[in-house]
DSSP file (Angstrom, degrees, kcal/mol; ACC not computed):
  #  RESIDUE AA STRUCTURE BP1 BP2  ACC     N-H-->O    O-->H-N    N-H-->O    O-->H-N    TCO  KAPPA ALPHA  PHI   PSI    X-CA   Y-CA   Z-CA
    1    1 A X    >>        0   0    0      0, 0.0     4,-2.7     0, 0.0     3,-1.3   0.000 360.0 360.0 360.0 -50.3    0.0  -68.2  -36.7
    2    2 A X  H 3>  +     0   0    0      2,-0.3     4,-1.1     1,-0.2     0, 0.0   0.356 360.0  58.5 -83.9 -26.2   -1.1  -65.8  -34.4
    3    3 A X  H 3> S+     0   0    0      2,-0.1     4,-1.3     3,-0.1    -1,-0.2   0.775 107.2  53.0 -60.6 -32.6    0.2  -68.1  -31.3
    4    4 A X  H <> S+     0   0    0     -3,-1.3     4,-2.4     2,-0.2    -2,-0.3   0.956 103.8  49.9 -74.4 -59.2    3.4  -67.8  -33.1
    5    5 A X  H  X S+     0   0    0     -4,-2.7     4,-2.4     2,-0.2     5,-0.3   0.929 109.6  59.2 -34.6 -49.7    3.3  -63.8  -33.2
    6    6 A X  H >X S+     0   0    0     -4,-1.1     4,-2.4     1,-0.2     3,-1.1   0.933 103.1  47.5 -44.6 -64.2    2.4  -64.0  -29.2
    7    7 A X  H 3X S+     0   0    0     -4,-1.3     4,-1.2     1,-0.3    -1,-0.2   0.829 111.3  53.5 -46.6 -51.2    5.4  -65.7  -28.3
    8    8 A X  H 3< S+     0   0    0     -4,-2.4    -1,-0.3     2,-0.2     3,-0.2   0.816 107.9  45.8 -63.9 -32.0    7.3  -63.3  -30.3
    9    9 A X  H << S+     0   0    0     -4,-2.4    -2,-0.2    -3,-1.1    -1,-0.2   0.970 114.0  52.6 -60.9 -55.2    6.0  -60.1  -28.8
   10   10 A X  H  < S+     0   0    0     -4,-2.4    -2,-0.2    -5,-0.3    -1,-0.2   0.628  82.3 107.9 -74.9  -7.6    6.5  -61.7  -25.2
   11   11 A X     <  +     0   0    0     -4,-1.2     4,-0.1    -3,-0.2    -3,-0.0  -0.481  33.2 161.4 -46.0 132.3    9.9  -62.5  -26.0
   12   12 A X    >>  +     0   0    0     -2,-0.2     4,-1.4     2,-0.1     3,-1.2   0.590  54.1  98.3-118.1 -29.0   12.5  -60.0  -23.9
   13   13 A X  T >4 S+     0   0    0      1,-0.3     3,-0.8     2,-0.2     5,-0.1   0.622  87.2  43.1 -18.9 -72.3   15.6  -62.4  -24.4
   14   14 A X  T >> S+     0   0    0      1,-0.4     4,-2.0     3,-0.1     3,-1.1   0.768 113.4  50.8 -90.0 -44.6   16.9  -60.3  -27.5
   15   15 A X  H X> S+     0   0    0     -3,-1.2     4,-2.3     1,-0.4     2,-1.2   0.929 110.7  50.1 -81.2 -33.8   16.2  -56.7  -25.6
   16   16 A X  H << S+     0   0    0     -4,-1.4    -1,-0.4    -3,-0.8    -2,-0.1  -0.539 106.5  55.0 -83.6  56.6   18.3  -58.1  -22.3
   17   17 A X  H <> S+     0   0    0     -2,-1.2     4,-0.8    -3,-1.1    -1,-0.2  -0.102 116.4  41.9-141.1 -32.3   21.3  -59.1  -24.8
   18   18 A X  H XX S+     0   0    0     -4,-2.0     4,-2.9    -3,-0.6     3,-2.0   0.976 114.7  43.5 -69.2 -62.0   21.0  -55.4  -25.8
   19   19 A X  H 3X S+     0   0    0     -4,-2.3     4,-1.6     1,-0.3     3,-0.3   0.955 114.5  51.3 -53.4 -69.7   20.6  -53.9  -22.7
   20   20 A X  H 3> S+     0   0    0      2,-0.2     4,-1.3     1,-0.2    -1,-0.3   0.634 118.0  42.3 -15.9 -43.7   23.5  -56.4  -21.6
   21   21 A X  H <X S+     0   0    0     -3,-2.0     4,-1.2    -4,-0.8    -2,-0.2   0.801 111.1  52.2 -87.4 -56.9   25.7  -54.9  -24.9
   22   22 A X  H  X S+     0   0    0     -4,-2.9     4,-2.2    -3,-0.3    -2,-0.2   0.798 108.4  50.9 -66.6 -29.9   24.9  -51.5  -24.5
   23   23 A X  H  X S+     0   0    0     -4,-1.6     4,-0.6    -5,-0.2     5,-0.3   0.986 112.7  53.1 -42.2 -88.6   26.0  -51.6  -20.5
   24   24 A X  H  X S+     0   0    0     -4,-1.3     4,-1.9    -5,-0.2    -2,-0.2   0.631 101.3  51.3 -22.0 -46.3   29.0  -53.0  -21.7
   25   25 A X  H  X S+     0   0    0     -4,-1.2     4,-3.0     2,-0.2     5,-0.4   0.932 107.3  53.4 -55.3 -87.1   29.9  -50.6  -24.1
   26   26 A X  H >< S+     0   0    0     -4,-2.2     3,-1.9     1,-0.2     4,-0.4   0.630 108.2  53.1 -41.4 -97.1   29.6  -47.4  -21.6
   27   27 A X  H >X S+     0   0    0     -4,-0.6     4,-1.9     1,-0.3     3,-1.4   0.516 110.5  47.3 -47.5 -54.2   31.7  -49.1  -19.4
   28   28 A X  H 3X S+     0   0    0     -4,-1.9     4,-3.5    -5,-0.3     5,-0.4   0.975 108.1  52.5 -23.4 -70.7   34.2  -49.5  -22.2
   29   29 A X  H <X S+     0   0    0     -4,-3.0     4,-0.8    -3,-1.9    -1,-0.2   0.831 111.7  46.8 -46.5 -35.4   33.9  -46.1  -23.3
   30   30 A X  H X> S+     0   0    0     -3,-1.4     4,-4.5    -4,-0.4     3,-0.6   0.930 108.7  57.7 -77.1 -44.5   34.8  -44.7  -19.5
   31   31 A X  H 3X S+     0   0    0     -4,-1.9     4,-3.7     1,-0.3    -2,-0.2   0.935 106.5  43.1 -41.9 -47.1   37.4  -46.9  -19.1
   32   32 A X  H 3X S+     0   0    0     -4,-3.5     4,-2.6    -5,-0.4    -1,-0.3   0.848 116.5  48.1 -73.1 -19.6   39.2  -45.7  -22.1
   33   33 A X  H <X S+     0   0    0     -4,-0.8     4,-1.0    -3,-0.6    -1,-0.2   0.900 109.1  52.9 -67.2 -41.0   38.5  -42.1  -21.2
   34   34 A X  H  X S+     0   0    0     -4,-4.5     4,-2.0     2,-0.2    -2,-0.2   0.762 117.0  42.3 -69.8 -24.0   39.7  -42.8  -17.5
   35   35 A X  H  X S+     0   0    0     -4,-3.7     4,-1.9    -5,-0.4    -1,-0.2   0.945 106.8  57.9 -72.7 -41.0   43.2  -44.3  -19.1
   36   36 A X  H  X S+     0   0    0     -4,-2.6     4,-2.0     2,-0.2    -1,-0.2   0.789 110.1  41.9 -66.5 -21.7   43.7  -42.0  -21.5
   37   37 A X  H  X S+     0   0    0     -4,-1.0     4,-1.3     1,-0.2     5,-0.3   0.956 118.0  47.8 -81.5 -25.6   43.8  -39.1  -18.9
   38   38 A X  H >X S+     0   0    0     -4,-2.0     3,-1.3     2,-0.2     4,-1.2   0.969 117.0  41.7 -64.3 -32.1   45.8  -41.1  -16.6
   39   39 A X  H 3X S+     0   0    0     -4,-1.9     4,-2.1     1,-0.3    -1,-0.2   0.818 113.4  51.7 -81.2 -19.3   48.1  -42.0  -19.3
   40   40 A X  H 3X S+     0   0    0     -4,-2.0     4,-0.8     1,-0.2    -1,-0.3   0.563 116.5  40.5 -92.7  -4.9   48.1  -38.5  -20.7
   41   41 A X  H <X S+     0   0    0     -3,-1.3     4,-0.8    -4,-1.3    -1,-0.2   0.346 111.7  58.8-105.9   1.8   49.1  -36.8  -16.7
   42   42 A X  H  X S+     0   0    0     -4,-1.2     4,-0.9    -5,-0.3    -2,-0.2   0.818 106.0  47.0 -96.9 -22.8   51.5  -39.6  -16.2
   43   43 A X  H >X S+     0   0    0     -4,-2.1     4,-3.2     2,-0.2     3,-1.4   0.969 107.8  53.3 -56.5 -58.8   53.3  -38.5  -19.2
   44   44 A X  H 3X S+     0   0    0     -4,-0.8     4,-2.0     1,-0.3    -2,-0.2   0.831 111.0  46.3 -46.5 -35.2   53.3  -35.0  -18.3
   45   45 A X  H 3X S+     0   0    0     -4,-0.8     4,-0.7     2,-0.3    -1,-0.3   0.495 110.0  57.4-100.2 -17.8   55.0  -35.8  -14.6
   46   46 A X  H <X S+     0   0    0     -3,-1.4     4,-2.3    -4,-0.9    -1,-0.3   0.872 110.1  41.1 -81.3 -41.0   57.4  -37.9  -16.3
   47   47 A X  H  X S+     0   0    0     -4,-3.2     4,-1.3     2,-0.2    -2,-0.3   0.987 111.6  51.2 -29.7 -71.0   58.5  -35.1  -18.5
   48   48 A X  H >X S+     0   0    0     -4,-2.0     4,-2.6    -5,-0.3     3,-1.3   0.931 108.9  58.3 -48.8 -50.7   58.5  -32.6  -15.7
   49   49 A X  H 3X S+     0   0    0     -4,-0.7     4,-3.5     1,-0.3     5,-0.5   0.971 109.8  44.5 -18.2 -67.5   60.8  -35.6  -13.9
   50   50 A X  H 3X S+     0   0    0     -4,-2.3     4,-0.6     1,-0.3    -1,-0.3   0.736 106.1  55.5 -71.7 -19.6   63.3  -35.4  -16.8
   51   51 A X  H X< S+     0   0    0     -3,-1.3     3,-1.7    -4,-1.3    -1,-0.3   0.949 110.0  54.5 -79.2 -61.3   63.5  -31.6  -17.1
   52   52 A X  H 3< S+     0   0    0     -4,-2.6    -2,-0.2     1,-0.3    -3,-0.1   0.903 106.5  41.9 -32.8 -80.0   64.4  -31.8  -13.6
   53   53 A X  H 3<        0   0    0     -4,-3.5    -1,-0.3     1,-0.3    -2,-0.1   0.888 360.0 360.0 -28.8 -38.9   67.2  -34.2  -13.5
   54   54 A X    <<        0   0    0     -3,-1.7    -1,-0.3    -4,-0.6    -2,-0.2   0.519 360.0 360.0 -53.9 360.0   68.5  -32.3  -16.7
């Protein structure tokens, strides 16, 4: 029993699947920040566009 408990403390697999998950995640999270501002200044300059023309 107490071999079995070792193994399980020395395991790291689980915590590099996290680490792996959480990584992942931030980079999600910047992306969508970095899209929304592009998407949200590419609107404005298409506005400004259309007033122009008008």
């Amino acid at each position: 029993m107490t071999n079995v408990f070792a193994r399980f403390v020395k395991d790291e697999s689980g915590a590099t699947a996290i680490e792996y998950g959480l990584i992942a995640a931030l980079i999600a999270v910047v992306c969508i920040t970095v899209w929304t501002q592009i998407g949200t200044n590419l609107s404005a300059k298409f506005t400004e566009i259309n007033d122009a023309i008008k």
